[in-house]
C-alpha distance (Angstrom), angle and dihedral (degrees) to the residues before:
residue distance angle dihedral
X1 . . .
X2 3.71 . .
X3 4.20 106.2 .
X4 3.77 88.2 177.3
X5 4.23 111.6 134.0
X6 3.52 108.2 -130.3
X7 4.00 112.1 -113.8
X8 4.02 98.4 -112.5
X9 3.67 123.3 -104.5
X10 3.50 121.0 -90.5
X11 3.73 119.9 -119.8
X12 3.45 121.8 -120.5
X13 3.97 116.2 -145.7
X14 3.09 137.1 -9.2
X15 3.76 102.4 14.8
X16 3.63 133.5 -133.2
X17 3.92 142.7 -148.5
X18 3.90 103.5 25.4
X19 3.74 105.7 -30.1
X20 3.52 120.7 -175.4
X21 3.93 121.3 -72.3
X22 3.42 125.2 -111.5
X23 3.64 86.5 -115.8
X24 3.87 92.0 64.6
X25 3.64 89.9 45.2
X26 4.11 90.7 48.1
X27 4.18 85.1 53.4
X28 3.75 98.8 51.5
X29 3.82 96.1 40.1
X30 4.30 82.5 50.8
X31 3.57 95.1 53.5
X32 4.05 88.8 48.0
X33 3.77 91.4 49.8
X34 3.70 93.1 48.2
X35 3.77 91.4 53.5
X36 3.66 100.9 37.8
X37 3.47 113.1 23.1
X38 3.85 126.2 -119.9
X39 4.00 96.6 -74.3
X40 3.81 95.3 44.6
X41 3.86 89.7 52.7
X42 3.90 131.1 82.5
X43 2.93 154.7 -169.0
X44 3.93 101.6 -115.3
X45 4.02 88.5 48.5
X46 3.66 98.2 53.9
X47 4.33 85.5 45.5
X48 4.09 90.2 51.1
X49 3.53 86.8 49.0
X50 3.81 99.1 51.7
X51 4.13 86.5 33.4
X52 3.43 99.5 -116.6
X53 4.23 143.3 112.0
X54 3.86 110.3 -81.9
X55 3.93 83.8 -123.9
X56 4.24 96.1 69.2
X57 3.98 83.2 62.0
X58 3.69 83.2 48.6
X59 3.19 85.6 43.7
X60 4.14 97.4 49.1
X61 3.93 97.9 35.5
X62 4.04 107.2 13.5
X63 3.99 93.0 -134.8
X64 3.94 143.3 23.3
X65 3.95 74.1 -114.9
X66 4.08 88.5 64.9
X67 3.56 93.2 29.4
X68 4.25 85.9 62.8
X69 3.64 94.2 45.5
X70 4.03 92.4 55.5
X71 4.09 86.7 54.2
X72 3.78 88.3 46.8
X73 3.77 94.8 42.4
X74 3.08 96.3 38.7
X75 3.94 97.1 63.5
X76 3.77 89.5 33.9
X77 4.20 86.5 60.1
X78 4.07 92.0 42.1
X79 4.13 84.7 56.4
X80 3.43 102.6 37.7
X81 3.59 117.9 23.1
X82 3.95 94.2 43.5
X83 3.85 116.6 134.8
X84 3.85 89.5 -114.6
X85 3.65 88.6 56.7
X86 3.46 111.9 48.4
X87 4.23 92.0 11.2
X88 4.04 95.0 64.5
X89 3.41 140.3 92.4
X90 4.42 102.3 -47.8
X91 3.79 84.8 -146.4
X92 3.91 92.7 69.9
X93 4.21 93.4 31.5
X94 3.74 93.9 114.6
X95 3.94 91.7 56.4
X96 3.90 96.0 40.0
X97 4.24 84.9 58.9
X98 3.51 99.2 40.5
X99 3.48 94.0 50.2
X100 4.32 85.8 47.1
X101 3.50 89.9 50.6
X102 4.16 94.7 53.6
X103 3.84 91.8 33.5
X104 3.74 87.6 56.7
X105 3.72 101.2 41.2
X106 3.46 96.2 45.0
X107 3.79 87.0 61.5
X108 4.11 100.5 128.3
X109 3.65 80.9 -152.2
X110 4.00 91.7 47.8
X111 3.32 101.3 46.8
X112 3.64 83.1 56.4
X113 3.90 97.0 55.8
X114 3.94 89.2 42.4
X115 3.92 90.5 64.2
X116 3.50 97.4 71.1
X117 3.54 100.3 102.4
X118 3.64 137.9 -113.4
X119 4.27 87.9 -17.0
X120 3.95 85.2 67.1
X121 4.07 97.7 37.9
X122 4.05 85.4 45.7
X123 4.10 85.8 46.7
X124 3.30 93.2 54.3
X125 3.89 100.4 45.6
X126 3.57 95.2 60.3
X127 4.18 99.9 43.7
X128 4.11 85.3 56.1
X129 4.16 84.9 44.8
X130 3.54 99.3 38.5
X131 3.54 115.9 16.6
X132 3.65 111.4 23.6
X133 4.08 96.4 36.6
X134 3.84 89.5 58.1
X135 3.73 91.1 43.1
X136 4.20 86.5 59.0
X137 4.19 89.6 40.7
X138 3.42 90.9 58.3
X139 3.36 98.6 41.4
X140 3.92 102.6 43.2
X141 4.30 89.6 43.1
X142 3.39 124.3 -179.7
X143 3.72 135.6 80.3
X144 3.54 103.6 -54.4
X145 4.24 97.8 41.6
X146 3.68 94.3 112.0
X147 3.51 93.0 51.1
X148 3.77 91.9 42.4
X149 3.67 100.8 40.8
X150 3.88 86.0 47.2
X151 3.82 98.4 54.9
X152 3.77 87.1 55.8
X153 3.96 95.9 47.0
X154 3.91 74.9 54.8
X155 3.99 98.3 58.3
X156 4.28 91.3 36.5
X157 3.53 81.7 53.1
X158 3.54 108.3 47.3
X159 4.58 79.4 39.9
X160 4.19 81.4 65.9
X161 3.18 107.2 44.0
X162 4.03 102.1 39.2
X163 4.09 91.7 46.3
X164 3.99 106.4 20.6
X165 4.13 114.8 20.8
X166 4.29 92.7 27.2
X167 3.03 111.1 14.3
X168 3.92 123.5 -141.6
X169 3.99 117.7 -156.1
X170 3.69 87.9 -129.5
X171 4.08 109.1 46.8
X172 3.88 81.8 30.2
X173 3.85 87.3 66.5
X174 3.49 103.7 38.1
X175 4.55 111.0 103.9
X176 3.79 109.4 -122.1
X177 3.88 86.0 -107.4
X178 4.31 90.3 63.2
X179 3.93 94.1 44.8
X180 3.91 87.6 50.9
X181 3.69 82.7 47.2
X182 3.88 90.2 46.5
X183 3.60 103.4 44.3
X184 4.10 106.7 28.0
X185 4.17 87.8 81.0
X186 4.12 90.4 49.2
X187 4.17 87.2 49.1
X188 3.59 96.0 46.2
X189 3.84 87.9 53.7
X190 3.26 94.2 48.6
X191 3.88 97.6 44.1
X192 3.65 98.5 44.9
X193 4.27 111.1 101.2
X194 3.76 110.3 -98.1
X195 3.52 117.2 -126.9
X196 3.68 116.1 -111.9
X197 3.98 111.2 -88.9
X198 3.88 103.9 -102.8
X199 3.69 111.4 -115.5
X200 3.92 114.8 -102.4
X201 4.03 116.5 -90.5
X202 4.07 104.6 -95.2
X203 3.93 104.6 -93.6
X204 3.81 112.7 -109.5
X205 3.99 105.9 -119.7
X206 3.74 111.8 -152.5
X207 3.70 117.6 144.4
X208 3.84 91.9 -5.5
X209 3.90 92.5 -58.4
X210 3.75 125.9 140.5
X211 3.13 146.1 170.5
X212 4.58 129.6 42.3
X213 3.89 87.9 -63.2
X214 3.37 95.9 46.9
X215 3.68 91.9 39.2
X216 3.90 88.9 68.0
X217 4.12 89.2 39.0
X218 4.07 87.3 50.5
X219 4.06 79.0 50.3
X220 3.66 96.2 56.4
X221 3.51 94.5 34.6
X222 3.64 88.9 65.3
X223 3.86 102.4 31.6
X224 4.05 78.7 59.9
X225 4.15 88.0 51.2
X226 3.88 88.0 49.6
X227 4.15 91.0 50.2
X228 3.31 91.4 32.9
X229 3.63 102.8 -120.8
X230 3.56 103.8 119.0
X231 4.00 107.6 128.1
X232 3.72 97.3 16.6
């Protein structure tokens, strides 16, 4: 007589009771992508690793495609958007991110993730777009955040793909410490509020001209009234 307990059905779904977080599920499928690769993972391996029905992760992240942009995003957001990054002292903000951006990337374990391919480079696009480049707008505030925030999404971009995604010989073999070095001076321009644009000079109206060009025309036009010129 068998005395065995049956292993209990999965659910299928949405689950109920206290189902596993997305977090657990983000862990296992990590630890399947690291050992083999985005293609030779799926979906029904990362759910009998967790212990549940393929269709919660459906369920959670809608594809193995969404599923690998939470395990990318969600390291990208531990680096970059943490509290001590974006939270300190703004005076020493370009160092804190340059130093997140190399700390991250030269993750062994990363670096590994980050070679799958166009799902990675695509990953990676739309944190900086939509995750991180909010993070800096609401940080930075005031009028000119956008612009701000976007011209350094510009220089952490250019940082990834020129040393980590395509590698250049020359960012390639520059130490963390020189690209810091490199890069802090072009952040702290870019970061620092820009003065508001001074309002153009009053056009000079002679004649019905306007404007710097016609300020030297209304010039000569009446440097040729005074010498009597004009019309001849």
């Amino acid at each position: 007589m068998n005395n065995a307990v049956p292993a209990p059905a999965r659910t299928r779904g949405r689950p109920r009771g206290n189902p596993p977080t997305r977090e657990s599920i983000v862990s296992a499928a990590r630890s399947l992508f690291l050992e083999h690769g985005y293609r030779g993972t799926t979906l029904r391996a990362v759910a009998g690793a967790v212990g549940v029905d393929p269709a919660l992760i459906v369920y959670h992240f809608g594809s193995k495609k969404g599923l690998f942009a939470d395990v990318m995003q969600f390291q990208c957001a531990d680096a970059l958007a943490r509290d001590e990054v974006l939270g300190g002292d703004p005076a020493t903000l370009p160092d804190r991110l340059i130093d997140a951006v190399t700390d991250l990337w030269e993750d062994a374990d990363f670096q590994q993730l980050t070679v799958q391919g166009d799902e990675a480079a695509e990953v990676i696009r739309e944190y900086l777009e939509r995750e991180l480049l909010v993070r800096l707008v609401e940080f930075l505030g005031g009028r000119d955040a956008t612009a701000r925030a976007t011209a350094v999404v510009t220089i952490l971009g250019g940082l990834i793909y020129t040393r980590y995604l395509n590698p250049l010989p020359t960012p390639a073999a520059l130490t963390p410490s020189e690209i810091r070095h490199s890069l802090t001076p072009a952040l702290r321009a870019v970061l620092a509020p820009r003065p508001r644009a001074a309002a153009p000079a009053t056009a000079v109206r002679r004649g019905g001209f306007t404007g710097r060009n016609s300020y030297v025309a209304a010039e000569k036009h009446q440097a040729d009234k005074e010498t009597g010129t004009e019309n001849h």
